[in-house]
py3Dmol code that shows the C-alpha trace and the ligand (Angstrom):
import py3Dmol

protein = """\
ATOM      1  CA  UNK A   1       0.000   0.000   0.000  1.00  0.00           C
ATOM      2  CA  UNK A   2       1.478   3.754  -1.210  1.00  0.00           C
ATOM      3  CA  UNK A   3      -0.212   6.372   1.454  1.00  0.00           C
ATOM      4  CA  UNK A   4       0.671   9.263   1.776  1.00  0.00           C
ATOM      5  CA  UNK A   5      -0.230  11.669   4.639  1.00  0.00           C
ATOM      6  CA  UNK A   6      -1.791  14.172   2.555  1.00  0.00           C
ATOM      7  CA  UNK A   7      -4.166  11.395   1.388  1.00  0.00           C
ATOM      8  CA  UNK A   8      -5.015  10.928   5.068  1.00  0.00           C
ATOM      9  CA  UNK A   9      -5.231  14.431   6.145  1.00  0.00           C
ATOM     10  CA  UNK A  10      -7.775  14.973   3.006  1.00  0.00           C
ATOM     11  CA  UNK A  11      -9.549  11.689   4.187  1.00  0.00           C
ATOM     12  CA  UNK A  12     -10.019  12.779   7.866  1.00  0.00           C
ATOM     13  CA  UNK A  13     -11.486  15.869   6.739  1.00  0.00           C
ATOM     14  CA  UNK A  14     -14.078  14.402   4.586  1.00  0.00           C
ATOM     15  CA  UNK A  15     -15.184  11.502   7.128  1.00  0.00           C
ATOM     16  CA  UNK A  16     -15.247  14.244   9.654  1.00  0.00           C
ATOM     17  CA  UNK A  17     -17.362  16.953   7.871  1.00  0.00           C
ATOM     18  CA  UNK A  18     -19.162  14.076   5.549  1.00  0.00           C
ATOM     19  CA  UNK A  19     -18.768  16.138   2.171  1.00  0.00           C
ATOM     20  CA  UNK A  20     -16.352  16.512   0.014  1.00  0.00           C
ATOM     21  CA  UNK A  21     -17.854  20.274  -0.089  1.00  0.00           C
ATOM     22  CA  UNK A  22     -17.149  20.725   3.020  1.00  0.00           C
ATOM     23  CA  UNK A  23     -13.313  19.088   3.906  1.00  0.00           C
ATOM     24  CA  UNK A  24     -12.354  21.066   0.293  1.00  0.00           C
ATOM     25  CA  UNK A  25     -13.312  24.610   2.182  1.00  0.00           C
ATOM     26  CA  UNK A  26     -11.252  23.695   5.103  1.00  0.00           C
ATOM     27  CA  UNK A  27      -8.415  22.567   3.515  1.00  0.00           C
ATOM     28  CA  UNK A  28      -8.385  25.431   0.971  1.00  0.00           C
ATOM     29  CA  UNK A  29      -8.613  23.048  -2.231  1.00  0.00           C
ATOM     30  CA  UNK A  30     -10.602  22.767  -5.109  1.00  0.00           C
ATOM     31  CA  UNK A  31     -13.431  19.793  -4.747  1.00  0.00           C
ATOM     32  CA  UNK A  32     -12.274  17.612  -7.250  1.00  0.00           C
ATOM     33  CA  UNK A  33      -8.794  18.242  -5.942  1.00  0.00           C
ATOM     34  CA  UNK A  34     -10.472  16.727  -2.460  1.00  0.00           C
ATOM     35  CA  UNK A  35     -12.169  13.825  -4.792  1.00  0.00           C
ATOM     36  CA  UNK A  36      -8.919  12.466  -6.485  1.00  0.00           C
ATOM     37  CA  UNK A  37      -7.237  12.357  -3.022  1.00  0.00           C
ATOM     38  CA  UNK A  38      -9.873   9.754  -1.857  1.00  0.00           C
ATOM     39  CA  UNK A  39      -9.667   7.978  -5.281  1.00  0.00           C
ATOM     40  CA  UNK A  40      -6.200   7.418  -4.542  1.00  0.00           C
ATOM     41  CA  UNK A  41      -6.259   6.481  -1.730  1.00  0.00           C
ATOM     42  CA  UNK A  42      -9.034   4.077  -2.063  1.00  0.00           C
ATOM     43  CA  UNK A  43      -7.005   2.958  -4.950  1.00  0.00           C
ATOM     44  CA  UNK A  44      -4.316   1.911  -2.635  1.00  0.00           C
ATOM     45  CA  UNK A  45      -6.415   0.693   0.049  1.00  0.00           C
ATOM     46  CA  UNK A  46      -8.398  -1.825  -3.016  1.00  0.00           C
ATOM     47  CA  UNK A  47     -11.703  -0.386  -1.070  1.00  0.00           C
ATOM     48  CA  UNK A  48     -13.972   2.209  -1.249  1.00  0.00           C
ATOM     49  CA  UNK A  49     -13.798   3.805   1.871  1.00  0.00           C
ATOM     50  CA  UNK A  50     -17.034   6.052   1.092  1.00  0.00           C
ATOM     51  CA  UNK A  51     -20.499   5.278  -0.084  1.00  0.00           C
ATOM     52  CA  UNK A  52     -23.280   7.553  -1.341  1.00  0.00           C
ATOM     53  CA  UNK A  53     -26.738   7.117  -1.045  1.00  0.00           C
ATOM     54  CA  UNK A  54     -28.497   9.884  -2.231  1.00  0.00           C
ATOM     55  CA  UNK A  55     -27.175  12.874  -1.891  1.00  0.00           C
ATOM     56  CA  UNK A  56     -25.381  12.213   1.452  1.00  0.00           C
ATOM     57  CA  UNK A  57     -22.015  10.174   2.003  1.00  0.00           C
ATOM     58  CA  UNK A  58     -21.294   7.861   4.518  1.00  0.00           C
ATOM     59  CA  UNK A  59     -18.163   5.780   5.871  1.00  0.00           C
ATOM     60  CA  UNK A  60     -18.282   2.065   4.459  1.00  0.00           C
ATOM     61  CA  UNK A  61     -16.627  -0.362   6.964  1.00  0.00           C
ATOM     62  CA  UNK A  62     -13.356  -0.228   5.615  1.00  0.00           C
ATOM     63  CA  UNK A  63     -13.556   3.910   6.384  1.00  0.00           C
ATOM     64  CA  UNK A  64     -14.276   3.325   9.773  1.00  0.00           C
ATOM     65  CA  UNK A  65     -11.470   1.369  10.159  1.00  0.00           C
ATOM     66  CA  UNK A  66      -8.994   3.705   7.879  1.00  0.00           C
ATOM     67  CA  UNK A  67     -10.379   6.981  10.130  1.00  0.00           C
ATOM     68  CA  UNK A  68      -9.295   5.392  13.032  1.00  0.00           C
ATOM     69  CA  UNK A  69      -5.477   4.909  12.213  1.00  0.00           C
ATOM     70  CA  UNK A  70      -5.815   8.014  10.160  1.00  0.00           C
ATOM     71  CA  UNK A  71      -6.667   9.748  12.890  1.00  0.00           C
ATOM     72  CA  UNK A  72      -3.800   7.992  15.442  1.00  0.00           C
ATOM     73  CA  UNK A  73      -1.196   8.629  12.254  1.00  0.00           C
ATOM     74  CA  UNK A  74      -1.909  11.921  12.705  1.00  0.00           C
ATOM     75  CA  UNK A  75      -1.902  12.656  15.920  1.00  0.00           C
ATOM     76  CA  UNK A  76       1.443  10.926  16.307  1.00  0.00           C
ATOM     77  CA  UNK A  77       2.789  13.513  13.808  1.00  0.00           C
ATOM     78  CA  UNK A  78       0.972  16.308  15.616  1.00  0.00           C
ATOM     79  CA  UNK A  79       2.870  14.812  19.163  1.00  0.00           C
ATOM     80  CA  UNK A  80       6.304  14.760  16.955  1.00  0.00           C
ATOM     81  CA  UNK A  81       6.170  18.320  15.775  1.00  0.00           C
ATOM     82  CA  UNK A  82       5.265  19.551  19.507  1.00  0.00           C
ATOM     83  CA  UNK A  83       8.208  17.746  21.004  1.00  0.00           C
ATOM     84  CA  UNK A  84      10.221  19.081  18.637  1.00  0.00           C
ATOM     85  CA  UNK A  85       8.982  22.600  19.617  1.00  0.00           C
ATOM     86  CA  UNK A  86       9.251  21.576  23.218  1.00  0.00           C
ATOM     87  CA  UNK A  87      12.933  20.577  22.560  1.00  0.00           C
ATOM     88  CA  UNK A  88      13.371  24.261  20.921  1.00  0.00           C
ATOM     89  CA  UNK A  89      11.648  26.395  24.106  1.00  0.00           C
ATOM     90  CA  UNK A  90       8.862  28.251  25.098  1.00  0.00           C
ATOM     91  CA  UNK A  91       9.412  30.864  22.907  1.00  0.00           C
ATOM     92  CA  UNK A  92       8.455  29.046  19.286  1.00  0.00           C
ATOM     93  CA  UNK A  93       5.794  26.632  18.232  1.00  0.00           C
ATOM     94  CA  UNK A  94       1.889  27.687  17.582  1.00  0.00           C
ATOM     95  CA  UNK A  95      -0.350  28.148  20.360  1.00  0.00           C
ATOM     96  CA  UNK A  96      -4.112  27.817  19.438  1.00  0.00           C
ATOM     97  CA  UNK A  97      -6.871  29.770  21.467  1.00  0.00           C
ATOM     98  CA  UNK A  98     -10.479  29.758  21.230  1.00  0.00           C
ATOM     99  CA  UNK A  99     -11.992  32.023  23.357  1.00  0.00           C
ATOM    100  CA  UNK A 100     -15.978  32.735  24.012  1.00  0.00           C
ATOM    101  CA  UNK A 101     -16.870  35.786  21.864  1.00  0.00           C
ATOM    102  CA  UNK A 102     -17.225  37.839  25.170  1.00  0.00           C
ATOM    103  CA  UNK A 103     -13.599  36.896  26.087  1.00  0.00           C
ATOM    104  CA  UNK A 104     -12.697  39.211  23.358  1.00  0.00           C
ATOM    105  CA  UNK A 105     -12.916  42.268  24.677  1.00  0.00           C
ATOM    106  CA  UNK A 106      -9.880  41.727  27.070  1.00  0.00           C
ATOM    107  CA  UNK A 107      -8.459  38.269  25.843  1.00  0.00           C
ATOM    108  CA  UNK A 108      -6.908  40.594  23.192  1.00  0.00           C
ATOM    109  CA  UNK A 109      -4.843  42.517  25.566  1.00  0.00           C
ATOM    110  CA  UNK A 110      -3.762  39.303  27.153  1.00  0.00           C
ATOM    111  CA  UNK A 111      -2.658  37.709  24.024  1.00  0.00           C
ATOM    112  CA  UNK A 112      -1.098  41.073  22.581  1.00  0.00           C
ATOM    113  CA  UNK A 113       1.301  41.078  26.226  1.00  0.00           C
ATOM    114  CA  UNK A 114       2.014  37.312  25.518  1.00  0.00           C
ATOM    115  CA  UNK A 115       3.386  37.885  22.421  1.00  0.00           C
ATOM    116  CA  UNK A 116       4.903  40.965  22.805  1.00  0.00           C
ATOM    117  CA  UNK A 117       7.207  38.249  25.869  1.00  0.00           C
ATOM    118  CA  UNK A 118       7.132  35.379  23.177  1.00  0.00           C
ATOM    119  CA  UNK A 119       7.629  37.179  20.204  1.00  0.00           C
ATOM    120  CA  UNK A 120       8.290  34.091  17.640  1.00  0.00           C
ATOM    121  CA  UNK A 121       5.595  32.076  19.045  1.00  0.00           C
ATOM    122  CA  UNK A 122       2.121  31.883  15.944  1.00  0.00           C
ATOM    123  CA  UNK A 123      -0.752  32.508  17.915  1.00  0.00           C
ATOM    124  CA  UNK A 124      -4.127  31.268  15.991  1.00  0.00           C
ATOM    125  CA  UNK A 125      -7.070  32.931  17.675  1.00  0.00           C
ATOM    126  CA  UNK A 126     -10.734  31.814  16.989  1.00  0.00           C
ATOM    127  CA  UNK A 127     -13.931  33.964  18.408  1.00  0.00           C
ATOM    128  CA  UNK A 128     -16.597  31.708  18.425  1.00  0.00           C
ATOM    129  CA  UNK A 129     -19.848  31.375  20.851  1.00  0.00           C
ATOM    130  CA  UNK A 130     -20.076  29.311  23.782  1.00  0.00           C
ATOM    131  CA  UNK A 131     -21.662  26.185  21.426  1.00  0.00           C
ATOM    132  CA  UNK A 132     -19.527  26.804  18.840  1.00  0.00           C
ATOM    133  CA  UNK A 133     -16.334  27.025  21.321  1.00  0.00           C
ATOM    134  CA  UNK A 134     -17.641  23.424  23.255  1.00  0.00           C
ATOM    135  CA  UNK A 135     -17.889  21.625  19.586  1.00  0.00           C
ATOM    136  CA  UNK A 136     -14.531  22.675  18.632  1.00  0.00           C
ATOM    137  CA  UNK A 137     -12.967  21.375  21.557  1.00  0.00           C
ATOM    138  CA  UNK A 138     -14.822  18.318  21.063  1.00  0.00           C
ATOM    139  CA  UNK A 139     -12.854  18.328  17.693  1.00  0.00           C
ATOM    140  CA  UNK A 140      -9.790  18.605  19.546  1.00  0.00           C
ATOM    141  CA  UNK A 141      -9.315  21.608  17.313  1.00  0.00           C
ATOM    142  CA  UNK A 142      -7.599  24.111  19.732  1.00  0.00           C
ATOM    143  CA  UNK A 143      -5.272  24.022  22.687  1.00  0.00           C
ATOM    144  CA  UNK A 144      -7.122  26.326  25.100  1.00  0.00           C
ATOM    145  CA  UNK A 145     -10.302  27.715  25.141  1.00  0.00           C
ATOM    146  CA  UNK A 146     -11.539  30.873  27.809  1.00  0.00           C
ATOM    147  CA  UNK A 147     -14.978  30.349  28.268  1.00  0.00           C
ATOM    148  CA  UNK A 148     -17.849  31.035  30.865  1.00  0.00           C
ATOM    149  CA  UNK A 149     -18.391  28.121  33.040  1.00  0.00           C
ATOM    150  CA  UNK A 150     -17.340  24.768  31.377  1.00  0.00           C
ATOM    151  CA  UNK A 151     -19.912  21.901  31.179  1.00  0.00           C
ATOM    152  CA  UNK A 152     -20.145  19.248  33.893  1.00  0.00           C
ATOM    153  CA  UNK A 153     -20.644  16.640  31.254  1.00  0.00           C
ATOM    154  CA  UNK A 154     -17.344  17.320  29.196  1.00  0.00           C
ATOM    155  CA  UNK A 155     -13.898  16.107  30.568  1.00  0.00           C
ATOM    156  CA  UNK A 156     -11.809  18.709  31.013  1.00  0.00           C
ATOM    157  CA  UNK A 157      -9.458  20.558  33.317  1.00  0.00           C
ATOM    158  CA  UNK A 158     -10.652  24.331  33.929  1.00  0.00           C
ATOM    159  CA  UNK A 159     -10.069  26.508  36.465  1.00  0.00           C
ATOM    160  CA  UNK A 160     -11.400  29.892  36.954  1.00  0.00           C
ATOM    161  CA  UNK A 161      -8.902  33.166  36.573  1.00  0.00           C
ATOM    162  CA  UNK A 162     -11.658  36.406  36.571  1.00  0.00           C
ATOM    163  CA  UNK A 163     -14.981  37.564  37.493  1.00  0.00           C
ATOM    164  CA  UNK A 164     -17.481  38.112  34.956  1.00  0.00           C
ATOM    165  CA  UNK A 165     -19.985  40.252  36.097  1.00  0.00           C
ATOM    166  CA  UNK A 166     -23.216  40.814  33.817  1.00  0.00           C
ATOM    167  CA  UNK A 167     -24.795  43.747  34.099  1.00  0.00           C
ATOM    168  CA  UNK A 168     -28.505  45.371  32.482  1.00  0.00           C
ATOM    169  CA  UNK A 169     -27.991  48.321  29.984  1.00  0.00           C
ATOM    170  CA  UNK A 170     -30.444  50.821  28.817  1.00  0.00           C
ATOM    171  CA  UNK A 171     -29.921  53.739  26.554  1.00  0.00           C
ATOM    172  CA  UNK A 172     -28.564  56.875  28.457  1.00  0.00           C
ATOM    173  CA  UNK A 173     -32.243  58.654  27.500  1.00  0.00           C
ATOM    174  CA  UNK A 174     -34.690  55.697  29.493  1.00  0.00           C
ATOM    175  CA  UNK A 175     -37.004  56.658  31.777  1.00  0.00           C
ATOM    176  CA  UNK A 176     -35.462  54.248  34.867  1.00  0.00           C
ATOM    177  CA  UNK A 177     -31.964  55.284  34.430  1.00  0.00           C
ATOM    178  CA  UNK A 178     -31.860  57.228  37.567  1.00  0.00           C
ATOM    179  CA  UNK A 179     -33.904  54.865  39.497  1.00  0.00           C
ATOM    180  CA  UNK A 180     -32.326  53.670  43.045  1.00  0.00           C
ATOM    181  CA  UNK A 181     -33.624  50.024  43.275  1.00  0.00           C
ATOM    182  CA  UNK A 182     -35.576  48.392  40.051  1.00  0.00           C
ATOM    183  CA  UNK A 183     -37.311  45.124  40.891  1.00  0.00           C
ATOM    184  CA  UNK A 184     -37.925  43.064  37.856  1.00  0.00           C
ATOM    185  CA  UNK A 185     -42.476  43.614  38.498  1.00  0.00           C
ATOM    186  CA  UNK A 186     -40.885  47.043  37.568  1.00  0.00           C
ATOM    187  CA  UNK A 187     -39.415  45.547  34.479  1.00  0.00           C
ATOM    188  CA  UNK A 188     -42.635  43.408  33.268  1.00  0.00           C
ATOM    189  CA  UNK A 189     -43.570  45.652  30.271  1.00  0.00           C
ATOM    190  CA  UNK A 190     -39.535  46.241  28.998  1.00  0.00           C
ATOM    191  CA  UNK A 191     -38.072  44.482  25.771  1.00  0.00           C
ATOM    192  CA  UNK A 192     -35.034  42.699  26.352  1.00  0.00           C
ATOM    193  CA  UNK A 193     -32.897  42.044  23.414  1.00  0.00           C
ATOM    194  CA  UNK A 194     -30.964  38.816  23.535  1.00  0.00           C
ATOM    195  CA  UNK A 195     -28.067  37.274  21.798  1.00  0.00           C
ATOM    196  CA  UNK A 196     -28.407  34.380  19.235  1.00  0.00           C
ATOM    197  CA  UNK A 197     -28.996  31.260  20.641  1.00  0.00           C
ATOM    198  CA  UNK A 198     -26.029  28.971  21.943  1.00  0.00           C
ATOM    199  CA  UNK A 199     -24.377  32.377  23.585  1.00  0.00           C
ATOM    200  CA  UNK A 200     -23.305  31.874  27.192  1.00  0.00           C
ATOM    201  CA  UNK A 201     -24.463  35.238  28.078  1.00  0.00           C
ATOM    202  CA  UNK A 202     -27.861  34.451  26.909  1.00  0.00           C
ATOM    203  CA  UNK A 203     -27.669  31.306  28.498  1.00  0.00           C
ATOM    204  CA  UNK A 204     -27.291  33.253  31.698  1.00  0.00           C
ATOM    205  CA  UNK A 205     -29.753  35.681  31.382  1.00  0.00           C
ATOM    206  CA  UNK A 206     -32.305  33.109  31.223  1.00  0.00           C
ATOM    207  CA  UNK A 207     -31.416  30.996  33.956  1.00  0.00           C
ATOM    208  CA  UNK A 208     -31.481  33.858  36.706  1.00  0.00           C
ATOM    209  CA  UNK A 209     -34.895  35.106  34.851  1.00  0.00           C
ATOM    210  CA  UNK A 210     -36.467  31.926  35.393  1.00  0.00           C
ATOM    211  CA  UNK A 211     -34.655  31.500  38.666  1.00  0.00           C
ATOM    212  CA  UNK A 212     -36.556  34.971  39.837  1.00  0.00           C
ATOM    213  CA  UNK A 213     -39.466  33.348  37.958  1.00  0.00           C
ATOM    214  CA  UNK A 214     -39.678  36.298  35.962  1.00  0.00           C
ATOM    215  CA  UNK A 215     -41.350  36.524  32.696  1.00  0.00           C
ATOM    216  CA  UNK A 216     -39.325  38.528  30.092  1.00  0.00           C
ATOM    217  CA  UNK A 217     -40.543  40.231  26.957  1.00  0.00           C
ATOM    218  CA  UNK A 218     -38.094  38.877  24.202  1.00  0.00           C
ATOM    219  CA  UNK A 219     -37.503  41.797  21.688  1.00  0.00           C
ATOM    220  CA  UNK A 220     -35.018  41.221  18.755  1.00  0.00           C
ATOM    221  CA  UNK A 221     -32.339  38.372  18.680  1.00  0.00           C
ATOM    222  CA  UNK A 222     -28.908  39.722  17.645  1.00  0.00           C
ATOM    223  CA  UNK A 223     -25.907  38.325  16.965  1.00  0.00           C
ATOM    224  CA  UNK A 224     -23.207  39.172  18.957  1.00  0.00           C
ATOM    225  CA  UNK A 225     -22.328  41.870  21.283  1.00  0.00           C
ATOM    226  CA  UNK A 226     -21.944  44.811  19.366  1.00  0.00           C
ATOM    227  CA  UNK A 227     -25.310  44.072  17.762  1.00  0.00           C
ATOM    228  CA  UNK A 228     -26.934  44.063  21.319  1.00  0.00           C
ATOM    229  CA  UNK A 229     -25.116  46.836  22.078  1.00  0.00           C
ATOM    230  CA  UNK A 230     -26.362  49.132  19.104  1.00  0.00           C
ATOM    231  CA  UNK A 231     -29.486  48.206  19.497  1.00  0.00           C
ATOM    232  CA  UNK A 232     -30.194  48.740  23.055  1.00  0.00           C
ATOM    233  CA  UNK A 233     -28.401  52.536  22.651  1.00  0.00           C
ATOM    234  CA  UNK A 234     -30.735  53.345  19.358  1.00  0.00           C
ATOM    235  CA  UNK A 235     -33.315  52.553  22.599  1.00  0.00           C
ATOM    236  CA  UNK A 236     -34.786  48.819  20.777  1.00  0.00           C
ATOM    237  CA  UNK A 237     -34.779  47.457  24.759  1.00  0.00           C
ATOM    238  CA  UNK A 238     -32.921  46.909  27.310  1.00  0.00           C
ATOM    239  CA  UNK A 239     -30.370  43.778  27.325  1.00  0.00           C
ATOM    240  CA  UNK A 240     -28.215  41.913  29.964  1.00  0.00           C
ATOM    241  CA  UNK A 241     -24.349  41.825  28.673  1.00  0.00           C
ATOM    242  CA  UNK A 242     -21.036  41.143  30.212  1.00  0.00           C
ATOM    243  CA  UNK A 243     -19.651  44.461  32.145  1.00  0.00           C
ATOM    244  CA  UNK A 244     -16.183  44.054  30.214  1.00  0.00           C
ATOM    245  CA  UNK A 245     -18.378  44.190  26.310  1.00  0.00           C
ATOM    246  CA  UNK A 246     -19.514  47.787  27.940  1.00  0.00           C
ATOM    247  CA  UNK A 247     -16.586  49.459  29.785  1.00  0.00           C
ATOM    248  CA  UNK A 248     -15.608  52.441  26.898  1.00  0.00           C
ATOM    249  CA  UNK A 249     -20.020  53.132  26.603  1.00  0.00           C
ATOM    250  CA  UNK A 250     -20.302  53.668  29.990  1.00  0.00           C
ATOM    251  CA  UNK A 251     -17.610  55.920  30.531  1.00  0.00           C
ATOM    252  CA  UNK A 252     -18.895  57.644  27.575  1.00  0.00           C
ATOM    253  CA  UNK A 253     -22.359  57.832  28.692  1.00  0.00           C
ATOM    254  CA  UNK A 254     -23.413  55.887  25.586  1.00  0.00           C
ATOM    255  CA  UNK A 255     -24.948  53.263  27.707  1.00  0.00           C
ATOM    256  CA  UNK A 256     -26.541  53.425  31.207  1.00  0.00           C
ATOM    257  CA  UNK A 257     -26.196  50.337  33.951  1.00  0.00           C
ATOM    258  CA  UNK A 258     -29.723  50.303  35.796  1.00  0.00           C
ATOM    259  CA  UNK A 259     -29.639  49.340  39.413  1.00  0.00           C
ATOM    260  CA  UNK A 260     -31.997  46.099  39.523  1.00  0.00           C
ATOM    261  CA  UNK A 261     -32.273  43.789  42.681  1.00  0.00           C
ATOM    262  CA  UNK A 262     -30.359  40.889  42.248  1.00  0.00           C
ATOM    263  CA  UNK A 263     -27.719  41.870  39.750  1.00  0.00           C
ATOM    264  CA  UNK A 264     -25.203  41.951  38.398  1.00  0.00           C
ATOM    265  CA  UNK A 265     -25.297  38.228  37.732  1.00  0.00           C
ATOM    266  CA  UNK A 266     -21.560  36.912  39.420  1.00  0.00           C
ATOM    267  CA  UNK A 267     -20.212  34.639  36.591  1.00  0.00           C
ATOM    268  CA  UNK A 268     -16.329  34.016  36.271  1.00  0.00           C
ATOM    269  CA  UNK A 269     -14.168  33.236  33.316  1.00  0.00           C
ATOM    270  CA  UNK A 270     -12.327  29.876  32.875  1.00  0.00           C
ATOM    271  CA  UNK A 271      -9.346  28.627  31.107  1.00  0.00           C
ATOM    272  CA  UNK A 272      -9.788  25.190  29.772  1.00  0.00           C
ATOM    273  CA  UNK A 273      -8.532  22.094  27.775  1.00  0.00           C
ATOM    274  CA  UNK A 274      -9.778  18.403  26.937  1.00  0.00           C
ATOM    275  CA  UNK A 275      -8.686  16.384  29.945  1.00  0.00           C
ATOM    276  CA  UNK A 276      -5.727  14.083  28.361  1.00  0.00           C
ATOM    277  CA  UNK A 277      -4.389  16.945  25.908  1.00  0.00           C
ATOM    278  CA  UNK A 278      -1.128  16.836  25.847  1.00  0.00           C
ATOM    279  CA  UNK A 279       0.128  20.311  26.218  1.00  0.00           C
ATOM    280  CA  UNK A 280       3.066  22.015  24.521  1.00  0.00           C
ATOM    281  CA  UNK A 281       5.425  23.975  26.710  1.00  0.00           C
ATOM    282  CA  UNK A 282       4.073  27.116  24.946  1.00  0.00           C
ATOM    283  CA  UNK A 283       0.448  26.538  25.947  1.00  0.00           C
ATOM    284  CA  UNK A 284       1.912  25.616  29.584  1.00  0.00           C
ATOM    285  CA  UNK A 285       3.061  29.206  29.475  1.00  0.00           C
ATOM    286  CA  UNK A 286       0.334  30.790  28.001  1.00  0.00           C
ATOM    287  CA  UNK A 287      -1.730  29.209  30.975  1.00  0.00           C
ATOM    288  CA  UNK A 288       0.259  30.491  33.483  1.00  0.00           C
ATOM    289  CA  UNK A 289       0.436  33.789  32.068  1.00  0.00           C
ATOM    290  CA  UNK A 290      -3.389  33.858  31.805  1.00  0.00           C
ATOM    291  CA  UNK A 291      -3.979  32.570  35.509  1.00  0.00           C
ATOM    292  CA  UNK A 292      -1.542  35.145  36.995  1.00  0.00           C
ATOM    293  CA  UNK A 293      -2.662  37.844  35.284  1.00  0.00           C
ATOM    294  CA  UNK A 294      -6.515  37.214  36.132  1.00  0.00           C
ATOM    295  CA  UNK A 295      -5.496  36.490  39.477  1.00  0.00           C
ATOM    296  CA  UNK A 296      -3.714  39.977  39.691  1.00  0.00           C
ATOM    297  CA  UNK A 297      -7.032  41.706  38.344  1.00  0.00           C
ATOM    298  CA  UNK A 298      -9.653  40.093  39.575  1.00  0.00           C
TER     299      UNK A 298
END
"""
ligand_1 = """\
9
PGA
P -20.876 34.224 24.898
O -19.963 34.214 26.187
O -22.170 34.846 25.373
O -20.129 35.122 23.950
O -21.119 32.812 24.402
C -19.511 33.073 26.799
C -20.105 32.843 28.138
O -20.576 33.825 28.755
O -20.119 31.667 28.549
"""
view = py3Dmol.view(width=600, height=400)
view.addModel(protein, "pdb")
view.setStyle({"model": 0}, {"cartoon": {"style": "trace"}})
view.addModel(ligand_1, "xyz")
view.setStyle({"model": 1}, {"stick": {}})
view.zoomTo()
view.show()
């Protein structure tokens, strides 16, 4: 049998997406490009490794069996390359974050003082949602993830390194702004605008509502911060948000923080990877670095 690793990395991403669509946009190649790989490699193997039926594809036996050393051949390279970056120091290799998209308004600082100490280390950064962030470390896709509270039901190591207070915003104009003590009866006829589903944030806002067994009005569903943010300044509702998305509107008097019983909400960031990761020296670092310095702030 003639396989080569290309063949495998092509054929991992096409069992793990299940089109050929698909694996060719992550890998940056053409489809048929993707198509021929498989071909080959099925050549080799003297199976097909893929079946269609209908429009969909699906492993045949022989795939399963060829994903599963696929997988293990590359993960063994993966292992080689990081002990050779081990071997050269702290201060090379690639270091791959995912971080919750709320993380981004300070993770960015972090990251920027990290690499301004470890100047030749390639830092890949991915903003994603709290779903989004929890399937991609199922993938085993990045090293470290910062994230709101991890999942009981996932294995991994986490441990908390700042608070994460979420607070209620109103536009600077709205009638309770200078209000001493809001109850949420007060807030029965308000909009709330809320974040797309699968946000942490959102996620949050609905547990302590139903916790207060309070009733909200839903107004619009935005994606993302900002979008919340706009909205509840060009006075669409009012909307529950991290205090570190709102630090630069609130100084500016672009947004308000209204003083309602029971909030803010005391969440806390975590720093987290798949129990049984092996980590590189360089994400040991980065870990460190992140702990100390939330320690130091919080
Ligand atoms: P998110 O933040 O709302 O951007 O998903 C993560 C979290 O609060 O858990």
């Amino acid at each position: 049998m003639h396989i080569t690793i290309r063949q495998l990395q092509v054929f991992e991403a096409v069992a793990r997406r299940l089109s050929y669509t698909r694996a060719a946009e992550e890998l940056h190649l053409t489809q048929p490009a993707v198509s021929m790989q498989v071909k080959q490699l099925e050549g080799s193997v003297g199976l097909p490794l893929f079946e269609q039926m209908g429009k969909k594809i699906y492993l045949t036996q022989a795939g399963d069996v060829m994903l599963v050393h696929a997988r293990t051949i590359m993960q063994h390279l993966a292992s080689a390359a990081e002990e050779m970056n081990d071997l050269r120091g702290v201060d090379s290799g690639r270091l791959r974050i995912a971080i919750a998209s709320t993380v981004n308004y300070f993770a960015t600082q972090l990251l920027a003082t990290f690499a301004r100490e470890h100047p030749a280390v390639e830092i890949f950064l991915d903003v994603t949602n709290r779903e989004s962030l929890l399937s991609r470390l199922e993938d085993n896709i990045p090293d470290l993830v910062l994230m709101g509270k991890p999942p009981v039901d996932m294995d991994l190591v986490s441990e908390s390194f700042m608070d994460n207070p979420l607070i209620m915003i109103a536009a600077p104009d709205h009638p309770m702004v200078k209000q001493r003590e809001i109850t949420l009866a007060d807030l029965a006829q308000e909009h709330f605008l809320v974040r797309e589903s699968g946000s942490g944030t959102r996620a949050a806002m609905e547990r302590f509502f139903s916790e207060q067994s309070f009733e909200y009005r839903k107004g619009m569903e935005l994606t993302g911060n900002e979008a919340v943010k706009q909205g509840v300044e060009a006075g669409l509702g009012l909307a529950i948000v991290s205090a570190h998305t709102v630090e630069q509107e609130l100084t500016l008097k672009r947004l308000v923080a209204l003083k309602v019983q029971g909030l803010p909400i005391m969440r806390r960031w975590y720093i987290a990877h798949r129990r049984g990761k092996r980590l590189s020296v360089t994400a040991k670092a980065f870990r460190r670095f992140v702990l100390d310095t939330g320690v130091r702030d919080a």
